[in-house]
C-alpha positions in Angstrom: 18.3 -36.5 -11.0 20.1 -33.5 -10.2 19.9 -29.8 -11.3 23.4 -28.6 -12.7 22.7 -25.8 -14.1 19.9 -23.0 -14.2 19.6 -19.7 -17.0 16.6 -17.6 -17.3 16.2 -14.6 -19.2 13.3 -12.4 -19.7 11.6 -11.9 -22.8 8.4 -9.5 -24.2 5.5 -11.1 -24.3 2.5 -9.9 -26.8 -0.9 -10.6 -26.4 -1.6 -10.2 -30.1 -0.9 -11.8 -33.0 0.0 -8.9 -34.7 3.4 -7.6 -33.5 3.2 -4.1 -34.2 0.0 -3.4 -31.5 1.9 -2.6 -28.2 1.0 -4.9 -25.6 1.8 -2.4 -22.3 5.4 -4.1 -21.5 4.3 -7.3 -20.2 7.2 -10.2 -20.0 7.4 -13.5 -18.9 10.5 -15.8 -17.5 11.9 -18.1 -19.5 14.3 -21.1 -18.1 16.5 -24.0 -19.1 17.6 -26.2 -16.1 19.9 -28.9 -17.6 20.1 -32.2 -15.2 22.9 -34.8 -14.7 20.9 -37.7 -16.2 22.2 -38.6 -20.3 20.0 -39.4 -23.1 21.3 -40.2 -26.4 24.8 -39.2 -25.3 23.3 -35.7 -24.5 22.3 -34.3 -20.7 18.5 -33.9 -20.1 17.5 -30.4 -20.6 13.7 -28.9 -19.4 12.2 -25.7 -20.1 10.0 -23.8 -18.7 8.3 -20.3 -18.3 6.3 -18.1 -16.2 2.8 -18.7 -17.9 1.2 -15.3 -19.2 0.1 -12.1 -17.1 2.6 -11.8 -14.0 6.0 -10.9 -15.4 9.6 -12.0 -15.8 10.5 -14.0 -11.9 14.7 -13.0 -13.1 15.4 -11.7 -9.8 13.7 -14.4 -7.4 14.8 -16.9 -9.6 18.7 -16.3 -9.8 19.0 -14.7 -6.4 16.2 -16.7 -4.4 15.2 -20.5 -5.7 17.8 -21.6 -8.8 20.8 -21.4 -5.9 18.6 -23.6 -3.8 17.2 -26.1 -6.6 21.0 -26.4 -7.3 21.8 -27.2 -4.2 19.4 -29.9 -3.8 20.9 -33.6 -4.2 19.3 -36.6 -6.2 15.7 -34.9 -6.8 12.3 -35.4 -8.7 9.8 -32.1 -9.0 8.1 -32.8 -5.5 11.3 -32.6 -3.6 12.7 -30.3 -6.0 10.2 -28.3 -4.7 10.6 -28.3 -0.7 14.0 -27.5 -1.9 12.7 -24.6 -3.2 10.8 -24.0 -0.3 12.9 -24.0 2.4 12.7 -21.3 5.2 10.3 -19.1 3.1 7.5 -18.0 5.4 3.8 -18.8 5.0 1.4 -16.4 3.2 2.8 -12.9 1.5 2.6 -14.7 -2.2 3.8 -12.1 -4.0 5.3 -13.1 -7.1 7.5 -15.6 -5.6 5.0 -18.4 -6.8 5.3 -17.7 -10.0 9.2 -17.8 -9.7 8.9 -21.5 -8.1 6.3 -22.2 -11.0 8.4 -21.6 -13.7 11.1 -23.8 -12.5 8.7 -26.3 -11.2 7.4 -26.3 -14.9 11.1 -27.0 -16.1 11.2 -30.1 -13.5 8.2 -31.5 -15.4 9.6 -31.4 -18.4 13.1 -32.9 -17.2 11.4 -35.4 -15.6 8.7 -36.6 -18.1 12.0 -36.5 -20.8 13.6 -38.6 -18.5 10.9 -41.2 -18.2 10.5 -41.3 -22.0 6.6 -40.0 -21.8 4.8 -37.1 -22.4 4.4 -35.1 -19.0 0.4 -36.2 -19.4 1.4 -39.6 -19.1 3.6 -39.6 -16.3 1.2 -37.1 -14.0 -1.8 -39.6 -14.9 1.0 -42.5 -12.9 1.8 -40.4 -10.1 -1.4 -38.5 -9.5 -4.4 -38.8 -12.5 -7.1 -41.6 -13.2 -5.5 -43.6 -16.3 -9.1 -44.5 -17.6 -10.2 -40.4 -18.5 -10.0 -39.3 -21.9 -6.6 -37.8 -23.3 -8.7 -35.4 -25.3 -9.8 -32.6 -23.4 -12.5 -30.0 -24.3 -10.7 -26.4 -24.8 -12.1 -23.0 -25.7 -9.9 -20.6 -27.7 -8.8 -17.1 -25.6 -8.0 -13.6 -27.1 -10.6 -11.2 -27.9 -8.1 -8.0 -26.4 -9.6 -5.0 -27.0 -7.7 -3.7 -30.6 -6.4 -0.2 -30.7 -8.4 1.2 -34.0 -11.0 -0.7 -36.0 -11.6 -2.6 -32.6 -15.2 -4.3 -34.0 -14.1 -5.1 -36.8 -10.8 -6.8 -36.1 -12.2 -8.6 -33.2 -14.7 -10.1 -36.0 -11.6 -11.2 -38.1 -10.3 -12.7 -34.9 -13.3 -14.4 -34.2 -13.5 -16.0 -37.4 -9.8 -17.5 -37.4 -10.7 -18.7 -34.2 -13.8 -20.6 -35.6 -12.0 -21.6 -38.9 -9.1 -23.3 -36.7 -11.9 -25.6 -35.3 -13.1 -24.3 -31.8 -16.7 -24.0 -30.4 -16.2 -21.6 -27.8 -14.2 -18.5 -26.9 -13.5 -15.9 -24.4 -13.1 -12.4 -25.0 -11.6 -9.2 -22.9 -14.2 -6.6 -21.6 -13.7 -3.9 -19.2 -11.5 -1.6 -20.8 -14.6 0.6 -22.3 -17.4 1.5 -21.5 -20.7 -1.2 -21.0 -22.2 -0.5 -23.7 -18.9 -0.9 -26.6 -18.3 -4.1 -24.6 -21.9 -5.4 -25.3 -21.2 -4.9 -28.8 -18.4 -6.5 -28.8 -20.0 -9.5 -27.4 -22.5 -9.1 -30.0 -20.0 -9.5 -32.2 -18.0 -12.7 -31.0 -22.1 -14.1 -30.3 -22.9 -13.6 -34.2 -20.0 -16.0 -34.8 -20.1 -18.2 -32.4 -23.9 -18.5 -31.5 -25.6 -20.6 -29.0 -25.8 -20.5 -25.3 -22.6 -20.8 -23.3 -20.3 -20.4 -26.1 -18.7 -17.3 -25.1 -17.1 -16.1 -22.1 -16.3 -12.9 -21.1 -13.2 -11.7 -19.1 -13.2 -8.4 -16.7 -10.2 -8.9 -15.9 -10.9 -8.4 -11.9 -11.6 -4.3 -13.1 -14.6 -3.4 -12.3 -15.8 -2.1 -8.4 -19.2 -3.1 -7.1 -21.7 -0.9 -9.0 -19.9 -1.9 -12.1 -19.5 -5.7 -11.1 -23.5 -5.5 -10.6 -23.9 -3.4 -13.7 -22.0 -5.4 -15.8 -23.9 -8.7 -14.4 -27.5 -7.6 -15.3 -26.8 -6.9 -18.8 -24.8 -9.9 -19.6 -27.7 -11.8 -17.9 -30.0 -12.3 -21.6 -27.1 -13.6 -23.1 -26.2 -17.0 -21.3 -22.4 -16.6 -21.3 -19.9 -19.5 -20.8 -19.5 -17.4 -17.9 -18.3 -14.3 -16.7 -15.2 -13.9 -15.4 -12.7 -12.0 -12.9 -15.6 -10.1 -12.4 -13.6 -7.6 -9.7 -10.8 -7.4 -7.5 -9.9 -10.7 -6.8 -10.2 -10.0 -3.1 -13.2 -8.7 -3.2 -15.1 -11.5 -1.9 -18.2 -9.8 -1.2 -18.6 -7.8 -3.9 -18.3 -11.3 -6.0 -20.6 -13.0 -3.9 -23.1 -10.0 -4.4 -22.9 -10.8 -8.1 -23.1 -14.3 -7.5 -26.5 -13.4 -6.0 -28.5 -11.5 -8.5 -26.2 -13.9 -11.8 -28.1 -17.0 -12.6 -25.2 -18.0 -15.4 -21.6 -19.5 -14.4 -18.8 -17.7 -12.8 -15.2 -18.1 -13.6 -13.1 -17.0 -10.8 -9.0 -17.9 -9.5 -6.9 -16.6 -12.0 -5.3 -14.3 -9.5 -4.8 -16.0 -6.4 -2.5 -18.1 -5.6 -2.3 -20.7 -2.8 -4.6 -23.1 -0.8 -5.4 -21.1 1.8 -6.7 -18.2 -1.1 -8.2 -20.8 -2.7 -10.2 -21.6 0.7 -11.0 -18.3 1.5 -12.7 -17.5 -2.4 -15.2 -20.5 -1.6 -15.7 -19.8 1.7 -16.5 -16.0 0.9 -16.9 -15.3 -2.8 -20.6 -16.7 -3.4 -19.4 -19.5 -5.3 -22.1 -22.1 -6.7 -20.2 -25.5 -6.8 -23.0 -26.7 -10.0 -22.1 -24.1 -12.6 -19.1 -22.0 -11.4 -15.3 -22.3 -12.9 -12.5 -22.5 -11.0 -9.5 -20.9 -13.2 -6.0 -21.2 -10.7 -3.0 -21.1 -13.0 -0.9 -24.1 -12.6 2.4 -22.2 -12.4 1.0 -18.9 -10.3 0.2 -21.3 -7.5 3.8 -22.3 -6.8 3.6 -25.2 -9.9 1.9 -27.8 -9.5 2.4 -29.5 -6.1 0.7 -26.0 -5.3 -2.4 -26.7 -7.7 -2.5 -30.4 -6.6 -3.1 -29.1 -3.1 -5.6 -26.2 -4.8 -7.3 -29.1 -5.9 -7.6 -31.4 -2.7 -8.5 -28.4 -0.3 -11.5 -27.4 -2.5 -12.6 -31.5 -3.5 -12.8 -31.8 0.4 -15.0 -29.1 0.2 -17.6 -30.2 -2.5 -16.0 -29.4 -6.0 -15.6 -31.3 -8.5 -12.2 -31.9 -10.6 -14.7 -31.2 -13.6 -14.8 -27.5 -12.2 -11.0 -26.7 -12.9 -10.3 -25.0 -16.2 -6.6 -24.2 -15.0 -5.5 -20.5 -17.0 -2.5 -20.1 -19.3 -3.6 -21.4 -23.0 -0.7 -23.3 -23.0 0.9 -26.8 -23.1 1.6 -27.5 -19.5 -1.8 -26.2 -18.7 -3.6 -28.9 -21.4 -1.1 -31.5 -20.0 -2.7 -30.8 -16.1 -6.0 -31.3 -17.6 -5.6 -33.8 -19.5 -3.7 -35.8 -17.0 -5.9 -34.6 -13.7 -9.5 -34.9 -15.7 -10.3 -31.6 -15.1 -13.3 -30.2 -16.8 -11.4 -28.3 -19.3 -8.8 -26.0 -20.8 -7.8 -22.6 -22.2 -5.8 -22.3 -25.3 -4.5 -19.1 -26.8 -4.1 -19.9 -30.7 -3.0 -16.0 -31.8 -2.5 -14.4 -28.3 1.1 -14.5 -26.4 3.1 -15.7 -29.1 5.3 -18.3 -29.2 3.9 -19.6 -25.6 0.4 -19.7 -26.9 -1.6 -22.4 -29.1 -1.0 -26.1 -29.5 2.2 -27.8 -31.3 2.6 -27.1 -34.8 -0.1 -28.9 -37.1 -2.2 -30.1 -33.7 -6.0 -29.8 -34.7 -9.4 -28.7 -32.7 -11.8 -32.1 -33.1 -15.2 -31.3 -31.7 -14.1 -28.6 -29.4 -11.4 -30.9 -27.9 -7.8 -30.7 -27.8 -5.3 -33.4 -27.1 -1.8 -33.3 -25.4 1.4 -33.7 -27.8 2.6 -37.3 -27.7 6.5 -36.6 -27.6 8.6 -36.9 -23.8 8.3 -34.1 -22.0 5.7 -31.0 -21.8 6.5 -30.7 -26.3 7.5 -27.5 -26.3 9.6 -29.5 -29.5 6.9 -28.7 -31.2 6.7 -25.5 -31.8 9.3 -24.2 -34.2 9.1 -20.8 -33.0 9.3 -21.9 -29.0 12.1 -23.9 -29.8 14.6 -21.6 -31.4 13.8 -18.9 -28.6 14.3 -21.6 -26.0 17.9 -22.5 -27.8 18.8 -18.9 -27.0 19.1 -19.6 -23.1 
């Protein structure tokens, strides 16, 4: 196919339900790249967006990698993305992964439209095992800290979360002080009981004393695991956690190439037989940049069963489904309308399965769909 025309525009992003709590300014990128290939007596059209947490990509994308994807000639997302690529320099991420994710996203969804399967199908032909399960085990995300009557909305929260049909959650702490954020794990515990059933997200906040702190008293309550415990950098301070925390790690959110992902195992502590490996899909350059993520670290010792790639979204619970990886986010009333699963999708057992329409299925969700038919 060809690329024939990019537009991306930046919209707010919210990471709660609830549209009149501010949410600190946070956008994301959204993109329609429309290619030269006819279905139905209409051009191919893929969306995509910038995943949650990093900002809108406008400027990198219409200044830096659309003008190059448009140049490119007779392409599929892999050699969409050397396009992309070329003459950028190694290391100094940035933000200009995220820019090259959200189009690479966009390529998926082309491409998968074009092959007439969903995007699980068609990564599980050029890259999965076609015998692993389509259904993937997923824990709902949210749990922000509310601006008034925090305890008790997060309780609400925690219940809509249950009711819509999942057995595990992950909640925000960090922005308080220890001992509010142990209540409000008490909280999310009360409703969803039972060992490693809820995780906890710093949010890569907390220094070493904190980090250590934080890890001795979430010790009694085996956690699904703890996450972003501090700066995500900070490889020794994580591995000092690591150390004195019997119960799993998450860690990965926040970097955002190979050789990151080589230096976090070779330096954060890491314990290969509990930890969680949480790399976002489209941070890491999309996913030719996960894929190799994902074969630097199995040459290392990791299992695929490890990965729970970030986002909540669809593309995200594609990857997994398509590369077996152990498991997925989903955020069902944070981030709206990028969060959740398509309209009228159910939670069976704890697992969620992929839409079954060509493409990624953005399609369906009503509210997605109308912003995307803005570009």
């Amino acid at each position: 196919m060809r690329v024939v025309d990019i537009r991306e525009r930046s919209v707010d992003l919210s990471r709660y339900s609830d549209p009149s709590i501010p949410s600190g300014g946070l956008t994301t990128s959204i993109v329609a790249l429309t290619t030269d290939v006819v279905r139905n007596g209409r051009p191919v059209v893929g969306y995509g967006f910038s995943s949650m947490g990093r900002f809108a990509q406008s400027g990198l994308i219409r200044e830096r990698f659309a003008p190059r994807l448009l140049a490119a000639v007779d392409v599929d997302p892999l050699t969409a993305w050397a396009a992309m690529m070329k003459g950028e320099k190694p290391g100094g991420h940035g933000e200009r992964c995220v820019a090259v994710g959200t189009l690479d996203m966009a390529l998926w969804d082309a491409a998968a439209k074009i092959a007439e399967l969903p995007l699980h199908q068609l990564l599980r032909q050029r890259f999965g095992n076609t015998t692993t399960p389509v259904d993937v085990p997923a824990y709902a995300s949210g749990g922000y800290l509310y601006p008034d009557d925090d305890l008790g909305r997060l309780r609400t929260e925690m219940h809509l979360l249950r009711d819509q049909g999942y057995d595990k959650v992950k909640i925000k702490i960090g922005a308080v002080p220890l001992a509010q954020d142990l209540k409000r794990i008490e909280v999310a515990l009360r409703v969803f009981p039972g060992p490693h059933c809820v995780a906890v997200d710093a949010m890569n906040v907390y220094d070493a004393r904190q980090s250590l702190d934080a890890a001795k008293a979430l010790s009694r309550h085996r956690l699904m695991w703890f996450e972003d415990i501090c700066d995500p950098l900070d490889f020794d301070t994580q591995a000092l956690v690591a150390a004195a925390y019997d119960e799993p790690i998450a860690a990965g959110e926040a970097l955002f190439s190979a050789a990151e992902a080589l230096l976090l195992d070779r330096h954060g502590g890491l314990r290969r037989d509990r930890d969680v490996l949480l790399f976002d899909p489209v941070h890491c350059y999309g996913l030719p940049g996960y894929l190799r993520i994902i074969e630097a670290l199995a040459a290392r010792g990791w299992s695929r069963r490890s990965f729970w790639p970030h986002g909540g979204h669809l593309f995200s619970l594609h990857v997994a489904s398509a590369l077996g990886l152990g498991g997925v986010e989903v955020n069902p009333l944070s981030f709206p309308p990028f969060g959740g699963l398509a309209d009228g999708a159910t939670i069976a057992k704890g697992h969620v399965t992929p839409p079954d329409t060509p493409g990624i299925g953005f399609e369906g969700k009503a509210d997605l769909t109308a912003l995307f038919g803005t570009l």
